[in-house]
Structure formats: structure tokens, C-alpha cells
N, C-alpha and C positions, 0 to 999 in steps of 0.2 A: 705614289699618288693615293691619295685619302678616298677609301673606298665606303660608299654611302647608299649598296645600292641595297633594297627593301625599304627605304626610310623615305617617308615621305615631307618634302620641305617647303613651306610656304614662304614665296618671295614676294615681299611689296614693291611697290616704284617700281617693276619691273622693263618698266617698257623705255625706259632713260639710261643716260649715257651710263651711269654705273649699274643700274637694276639690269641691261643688259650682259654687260660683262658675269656679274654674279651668276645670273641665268645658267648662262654657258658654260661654269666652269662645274657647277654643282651640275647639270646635266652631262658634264665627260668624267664625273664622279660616278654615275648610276645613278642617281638619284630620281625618283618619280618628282617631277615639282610641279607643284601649283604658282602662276606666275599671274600676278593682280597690278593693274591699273586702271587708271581712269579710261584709256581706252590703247587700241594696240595697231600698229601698223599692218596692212591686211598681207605683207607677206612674214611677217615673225614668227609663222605657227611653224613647234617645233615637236616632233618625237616624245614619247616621255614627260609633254609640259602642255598642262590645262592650262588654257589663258581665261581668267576671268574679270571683267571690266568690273568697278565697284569706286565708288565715293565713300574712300576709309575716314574721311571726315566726320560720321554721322553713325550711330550705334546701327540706324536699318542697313545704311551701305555695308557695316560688317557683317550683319547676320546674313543678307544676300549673298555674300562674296562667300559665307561658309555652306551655304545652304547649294551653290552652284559650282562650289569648288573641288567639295571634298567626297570621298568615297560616303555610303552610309555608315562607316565604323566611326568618322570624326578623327581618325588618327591624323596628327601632326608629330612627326618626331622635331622639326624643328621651324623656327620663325627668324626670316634676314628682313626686317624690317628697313628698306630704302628706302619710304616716302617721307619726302619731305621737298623744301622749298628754300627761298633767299629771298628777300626782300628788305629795305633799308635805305639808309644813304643818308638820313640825317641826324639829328642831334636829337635827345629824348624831349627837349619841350618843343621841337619842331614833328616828332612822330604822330602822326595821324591814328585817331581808332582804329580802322581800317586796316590799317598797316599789321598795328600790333593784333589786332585778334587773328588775319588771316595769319601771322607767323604763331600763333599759340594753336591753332585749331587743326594748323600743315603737320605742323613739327613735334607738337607734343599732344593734343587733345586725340590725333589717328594712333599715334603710339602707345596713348591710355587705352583706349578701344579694342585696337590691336591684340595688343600681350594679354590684357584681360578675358580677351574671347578665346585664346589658344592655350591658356592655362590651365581651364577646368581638365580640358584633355588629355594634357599634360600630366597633369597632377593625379588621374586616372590611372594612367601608364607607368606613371616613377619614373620618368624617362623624357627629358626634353633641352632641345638648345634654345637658346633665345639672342642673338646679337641684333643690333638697332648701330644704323650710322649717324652720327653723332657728329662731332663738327671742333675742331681746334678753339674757335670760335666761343664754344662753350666751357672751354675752361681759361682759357687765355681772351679774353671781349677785346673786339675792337671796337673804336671811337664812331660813331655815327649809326650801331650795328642794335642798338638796344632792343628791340622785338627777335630777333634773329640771336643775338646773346643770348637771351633769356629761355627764349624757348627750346635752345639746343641745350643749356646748363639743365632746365627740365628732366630733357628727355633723360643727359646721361644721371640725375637722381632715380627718374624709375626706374633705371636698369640695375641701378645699385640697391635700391630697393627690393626688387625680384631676386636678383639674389640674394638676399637677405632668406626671404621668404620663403624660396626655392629650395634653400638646403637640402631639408628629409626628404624633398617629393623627388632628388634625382633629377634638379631641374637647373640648369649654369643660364645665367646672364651675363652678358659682356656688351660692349660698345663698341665701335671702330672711331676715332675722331682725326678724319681726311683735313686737309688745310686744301689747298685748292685742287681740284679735281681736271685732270686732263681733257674734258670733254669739248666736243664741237659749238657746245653751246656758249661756257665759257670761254673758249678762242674769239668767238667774235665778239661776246662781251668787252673781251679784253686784248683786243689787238696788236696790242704793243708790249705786251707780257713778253719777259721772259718763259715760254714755256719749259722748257727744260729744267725748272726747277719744281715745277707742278709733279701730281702723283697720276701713276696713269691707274684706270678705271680694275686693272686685269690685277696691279700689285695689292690694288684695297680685297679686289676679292680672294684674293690667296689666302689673306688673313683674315677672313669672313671662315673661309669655309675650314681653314685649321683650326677656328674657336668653334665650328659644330661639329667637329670629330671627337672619336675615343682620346684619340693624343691631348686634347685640352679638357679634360673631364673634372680636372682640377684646377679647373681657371674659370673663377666665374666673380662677377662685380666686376673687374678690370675694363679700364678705360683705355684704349690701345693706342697711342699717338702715331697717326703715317702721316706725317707731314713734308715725305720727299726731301727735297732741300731746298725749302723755303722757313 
């Protein structure tokens, strides 16, 4: 088991079907984690994990969320970036404003915010992980999905970009890209799925938290395909 404990790890989307699983798994790691959402169920509080409610949409919702999250030292050893969103369904000259900006603002404008605010830190230390879930979606587009494409292809360029960037500071970025996610929310979405070919929430966080260990130290840009068997 990937031991993580002195490190401190900041978890977005935490309070969803997958931000929970990740939660859990980095806290049976050691890990101290800060665990951020828009808001959290009043029984989730757990041992070892700050819950900080925060609108990662908007440059103040992040500086709040650092400002109530983190120790006075600022250390983050690492960022599992899960917020994000789905929305869609039609064809790009039938997509609405709306549509498209709330998928640009969910999906990549909180992920610009995001890795921007935990770098300087980072970059301090020589020392940081960075994976962001990312979406099949965004390398393979489906038809009717164009705000939701787009903004997931985004995301995985700024993570390819950090790593870029990241080299000398001692800092790996990576992506996870899920095809459909096992969750209760999607079940009734989609009723008549075959589930069993979906991924469940617990096998994406295996491979979250294998890319913020010593063991993947040399694995950074990589865009990791769990697409189950779908």
C-alpha cells in the first residue's frame, strides 16, 4: 500500500461519487487531506480531512478555499483535481451560450485556478504531484458533446503543459481520462446501461493515487486511459 503519510493532499470535487472514493483511499494512505466542495453532507466529516466548502469557479472562491484550508506554512505536496461537470446533448449549432461557458468555467477555467494557486508552493518545495480527471471524451469526442469535448481536451493540454513546466521544480502532472463512471448519479441517468462495463469510482482512485506516489516520479504529462470495458 502507497504510504503518504506527512504529505499533505488537496482533493477537489470531493464530496461526489468519485471525489469520495479518492477521499478515502488517500486517507487509508496517511495522508492529511484537505477535501473541497461546493458544499458537503453534514455526516462526511472524517479524521485526518478538512472539509472546506468553496466555489473553484472564481480566482476569490480559490483563494478562500487556501486561506481556510491549509496550515499557515501553505504546504501542498500534492492536487487530485475532481471538479468538474457533464453537460450536452446537442449538436454545436444547436449548443446554447450557457451551456458552453458553464462547461468551460466547470471543467477547465476551476482547473486553471486550481494548479495555478498550488504551484507557487509547489515550486517552493521542489516537490509536487498534480493529476486532474480528465474524461475519454476529451481525446476521443462524441457527437452532440461539443462544450464537454472541449473543455475536457483543455483540461488534459494544461496538464501537459505543467508538465512541461514542471520539470526542474520536482513537480509531475498527469491526468486520469474515466469513460463512464460507476456512480449512483449516473445509474439513474442511465437506467438501462449496461453497468458492468462502466468503471467503478475505487479502480480510478487506485490510479490517482499510484500517480502521486514515489513509484510514478517519472511519470508526468501522461494521459492515463480507464475506460473499463466500454
Amino acid at each position: 500500500m502507497t504510504d503518504l503519510t506527512n504529505r499533505t493532499v488537496l482533493i477537489t470535487g470531493a464530496s461526489g461519487g468519485l471525489g469520495r472514493s479518492v477521499t478515502e483511499i488517500f486517507l487509508s494512505a496517511g495522508a492529511s487531506v484537505v477535501a473541497v466542495a461546493l458544499d458537503f453532507p453534514e455526516t462526511s466529516a472524517k479524521p485526518a480531512c478538512t472539509q472546506v466548502a468553496a466555489d473553484l469557479t472564481t480566482a476569490q472562491g480559490v483563494s478562500d478555499m487556501l486561506a481556510a484550508g491549509l496550515e499557515p506554512s501553505g504546504r501542498i505536496d500534492a492536487l487530485v483535481h475532481v471538479t468538474g461537470g457533464f453537460a450536452g446533448g446537442a449538436p454545436v449549432h444547436e449548443t446554447d451560450e450557457a451551456t458552453w461557458d458553464h462547461m468551460m468555467n466547470l471543467n477547465l477555467k476551476a482547473a486553471f485556478l486550481v494548479t495555478r494557486a498550488v504551484l507557487s508552493p509547489m515550486i517552493d518545495a521542489g516537490y509536487g504531484r498534480i493529476v486532474a480527471v480528465g474524461a475519454r471524451a476529451g481525446a476521443d469526442p462524441a457527437a452532440g458533446l461539443s462544450a464537454y469535448n472541449v473543455s475536457k481536451a483543455g483540461l488534459h493540454m494544461l496538464i501537459r503543459t505543467i508538465a512541461l513546466e514542471g520539470k526542474r521544480h520536482g513537480i509531475t502532472a498527469n491526468a486520469v481520462m474515466p469513460s463512464i463512471i460507476d456512480t449512483p448519479a449516473n445509474r439513474k441517468a442511465m437506467p438501462k446501461a449496461d453497468f458492468s462495463k462502466w468503471v467503478a469510482p475505487m479502480s480510478i482512485a487506485r490510479q490517482i493515487l499510484w500517480l502521486c506516489s514515489e513509484e510514478a516520479s517519472d511519470v508526468s504529462g501522461a494521459l492515463l486511459p480507464v475506460y473499463g470495458r466500454s
